[in-house]
Each structure stands twice: as structure tokens, then as C-alpha cells.
N, C-alpha and C positions, 0 to 999 in steps of 0.2 A: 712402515706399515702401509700394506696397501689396502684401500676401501672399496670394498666390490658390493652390488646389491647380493642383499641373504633374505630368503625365504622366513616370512613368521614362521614361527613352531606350536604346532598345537598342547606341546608340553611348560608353559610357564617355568621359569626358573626366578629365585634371587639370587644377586650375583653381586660381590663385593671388589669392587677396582679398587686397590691399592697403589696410585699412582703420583706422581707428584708434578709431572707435566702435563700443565692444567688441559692444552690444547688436546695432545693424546687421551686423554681421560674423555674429554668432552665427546671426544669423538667414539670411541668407545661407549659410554652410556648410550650415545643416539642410536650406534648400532645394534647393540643388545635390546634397545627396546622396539627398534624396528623389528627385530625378530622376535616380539613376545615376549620378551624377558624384563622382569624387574632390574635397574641398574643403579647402585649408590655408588658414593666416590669417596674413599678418604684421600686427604693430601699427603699425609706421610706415616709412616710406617706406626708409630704411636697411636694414633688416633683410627690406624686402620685396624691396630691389633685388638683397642677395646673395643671397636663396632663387632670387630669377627665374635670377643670373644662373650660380648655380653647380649649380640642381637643373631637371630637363626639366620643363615645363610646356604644357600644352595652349595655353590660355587665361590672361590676364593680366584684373584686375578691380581696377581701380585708384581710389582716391577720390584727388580733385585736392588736396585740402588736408590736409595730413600732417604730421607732425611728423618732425623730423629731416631730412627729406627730401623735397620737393615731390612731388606726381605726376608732372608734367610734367616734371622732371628727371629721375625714376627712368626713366619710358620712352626718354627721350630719352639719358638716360645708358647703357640697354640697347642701344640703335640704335647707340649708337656704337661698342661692343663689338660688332656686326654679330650682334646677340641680334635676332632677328626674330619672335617670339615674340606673337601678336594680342594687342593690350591694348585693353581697354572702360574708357574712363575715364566715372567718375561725377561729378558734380557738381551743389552748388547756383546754381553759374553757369550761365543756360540762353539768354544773348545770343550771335547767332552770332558776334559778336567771339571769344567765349569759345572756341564750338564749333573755331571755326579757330584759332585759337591751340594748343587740343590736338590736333586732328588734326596742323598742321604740327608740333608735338612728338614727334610720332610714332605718335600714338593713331592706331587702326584703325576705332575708333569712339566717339559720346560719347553720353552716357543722362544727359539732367540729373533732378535729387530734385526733388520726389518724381517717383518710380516704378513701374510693374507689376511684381512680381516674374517674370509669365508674360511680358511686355515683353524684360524683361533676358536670360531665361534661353533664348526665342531668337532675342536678338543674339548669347547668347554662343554657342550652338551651332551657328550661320551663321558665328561668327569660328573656328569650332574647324575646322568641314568645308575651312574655306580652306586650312589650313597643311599639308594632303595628306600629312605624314609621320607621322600621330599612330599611328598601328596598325604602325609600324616602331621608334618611341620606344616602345612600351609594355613591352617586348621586350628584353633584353639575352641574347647567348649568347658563351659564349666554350668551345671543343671541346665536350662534350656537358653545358657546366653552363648552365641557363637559369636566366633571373631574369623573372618577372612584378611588374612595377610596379603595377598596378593589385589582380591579386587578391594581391600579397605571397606567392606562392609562390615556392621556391626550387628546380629539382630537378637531379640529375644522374645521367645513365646512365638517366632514369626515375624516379629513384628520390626519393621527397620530404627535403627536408633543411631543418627546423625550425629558425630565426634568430632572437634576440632582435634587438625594433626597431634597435637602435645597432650589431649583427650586418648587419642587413638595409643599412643605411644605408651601412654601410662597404661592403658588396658592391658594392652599386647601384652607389659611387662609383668602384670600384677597376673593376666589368666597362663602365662609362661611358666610362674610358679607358684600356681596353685594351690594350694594346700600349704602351702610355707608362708611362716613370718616374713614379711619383706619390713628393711628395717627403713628409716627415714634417709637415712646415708646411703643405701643401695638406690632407691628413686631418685638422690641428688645425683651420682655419679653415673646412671646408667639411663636415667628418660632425662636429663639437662646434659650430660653428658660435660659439666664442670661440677666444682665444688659452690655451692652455699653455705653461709654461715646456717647450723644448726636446728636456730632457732627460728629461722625465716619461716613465715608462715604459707612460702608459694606450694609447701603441699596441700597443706590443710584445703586451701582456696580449689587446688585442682581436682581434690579427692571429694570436696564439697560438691562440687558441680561432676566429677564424672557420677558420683552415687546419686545424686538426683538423676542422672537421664535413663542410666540403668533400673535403676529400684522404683524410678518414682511410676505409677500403672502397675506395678507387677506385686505378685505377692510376697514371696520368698526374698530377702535380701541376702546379698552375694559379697560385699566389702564389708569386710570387717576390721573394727578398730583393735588391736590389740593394745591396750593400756600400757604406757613404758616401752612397747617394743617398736611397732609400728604396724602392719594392717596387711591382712592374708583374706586371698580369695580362696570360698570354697563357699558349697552346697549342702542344702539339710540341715543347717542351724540357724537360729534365731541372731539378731544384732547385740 
């Protein structure tokens, strides 16, 4: 990999590195975010597959050889979940055998190592401009409370409303789906991103304290408890 400076981009992206060489990765994140770009890291192919497959991402940046989990599965195991999502696979395989074997996986494109860093960074901005819905993903609003993904702002009515990260993350996830029951087991496995035993009460405590910052000044309440199920965000009804 070679490291060249790259221009910010006046278009923001998020961008998922699926990599398991910490140092490659590191280096990666820094450049994508010198160019304006949001940058997360999973370690291996597992943990990269439920970040793709449970948080919005611009761009997928996938190394082929992974632990835990193939590249080539993790993409192709996204596709199957009708996850469409551009994925750049990397590799030290650079025989077109190879190259087709990942694109039929589902890869959108393939950059074999070594590489330009200026190379990579616009395939991925060519993969980003394809998926047309990025500037509507960045974006959640549900009645007057909006959420920016990108610059992490929270506000309603106007008004700014400051969220600790695991705040922020439970939001994202609850105005993500909207109008649906979200059950206590989806919040353990997709904003902790492990399992809890069931009955722990670390949602209660967090849903406590995000519906205070949201609700509390405002009229309208937006979190709702559903009895037995667990708690869905919507607008125009009562608590």
C-alpha cells in the first residue's frame, strides 16, 4: 500500500474497513478521514458482517483473508440478506481468477496489494456516488427530532440535544426503524453489539435517560414503551 496525500472531498461518506491488519486499517481510517470521510474498523470478517449488516454504511472495504469470516462470504452473505451496500474488496490475490471469483461474490470491485492509497480512495468514491441514496441515509427525522449521522448532531424543535456515544447509538437505532417494535434483544445485539442476560436492566437505565433529553422541554413524546415487546419510535400519539 502506498500512502500518497488525497484531497478532502466535499462529499462525506461512511465507509466500513473490514480488515484484520491492525496497522493497514489504522492507516486506512486516517486516510479516509483526511479526505472527509467517516472511517470504522471491524477486526474480522464476523464482527464486520454485523456492523455492515445492522448499521447504514456508504461504502464497504473488505480485505479477502479474514479471520472468523471470509471476505467473500461476509459480502456474499450481505447480498443474501438483500444488503446492497458497494463493497471494494482488497487482496493479495491479483489473478483474474481471483478478481472473478470476488466480483461473482458480490464484490462491486477488486484493488489487489500492494496499492495507491489515491487509487483506492477513488474507487471508493466512484462506489459511494453509485448507491444514490447516501445524502437520504445520512439523515433520520422522525416529527421535529432529526439526527445527523455524519456530523453527530442531535436536535429537536431546533433546538440542540447533546448524547453520550451509546445515547447517540441507541437513537440512530430506534429513529432507523421507526415505526417498528424494536424488541429488548435487537438493542442487546445491535447498539452493545454482545449478548446480555435478558433481564438486565442496562436498557431501561439508557432508554430512561435518552427519553429524558429528547421529551423532556418538548411536547409531543417520540419513545414509546410497548408492554411485553419493547419500544418503537414514532410521531402523533400519546405515551
Amino acid at each position: 500500500m502506498t500512502l500518497a496525500a488525497v484531497s478532502p472531498t466535499s462529499d462525506p461518506m461512511r465507509i466500513l474497513i473490514i480488515e484484520d491488519d491492525r496497522e493497514a486499517a489504522s492507516y486506512l481510517v486516517k486516510a479516509f478521514k483526511e479526505a472527509g470521510h467517516q472511517a470504522d474498523h471491524a477486526a474480522d470478517g464476523e464482527t464486520g458482517f454485523h456492523m455492515a449488516d445492522t448499521q447504514n454504511y456508504d461504502v464497504l472495504v473488505v480485505d479477502r483473508m479474514l479471520p472468523e469470516r471470509d471476505g467473500l462470504s461476509v459480502i456474499s452473505g450481505l447480498r443474501d440478506k438483500k444488503n446492497a451496500t458497494p463493497a471494494l474488496i482488497l487482496s493479495a490475490l491479483g489473478q483474474v481468477d481471483d478478481r472473478v471469483t470476488g466480483l461473482r461474490a458480490g464484490g462491486d470491485d477488486y484493488l489487489s496489494k500492494p496499492y495507491a492509497m489515491s487509487e483506492l480512495l477513488a474507487r471508493v468514491e466512484v462506489l459511494g456516488r453509485r448507491r444514490g441514496t447516501r445524502e437520504v441515509e445520512m439523515q433520520y427525522q422522525v416529527g421535529d427530532l432529526e439526527l445527523d449521522r455524519l456530523s453527530h448532531e442531535v436536535r429537536r424543535a431546533g433546538k440542540t440535544i447533546l448524547l453520550q456515544p451509546r445515547e447517540f447509538r441507541l437513537l440512530e437505532y430506534m429513529m432507523k426503524h421507526a415505526g417498528q417494535v424494536v424488541t429488548r434483544t435487537m438493542l442487546l445485539e445491535n447498539v452493545w453489539d454482545y449478548h446480555f442476560d435478558p433481564q438486565t436492566n442496562v436498557i431501561d437505565v439508557h432508554i430512561s435517560r435518552l427519553r429524558s433529553k429528547i421529551e423532556r422541554d418538548f411536547g409531543e413524546p417520540l419513545l414509546h414503551t410497548v408492554r411485553g415487546s419493547g419500544y418503537i419510535m414514532k410521531a402523533g400519539e400519546g405515551a
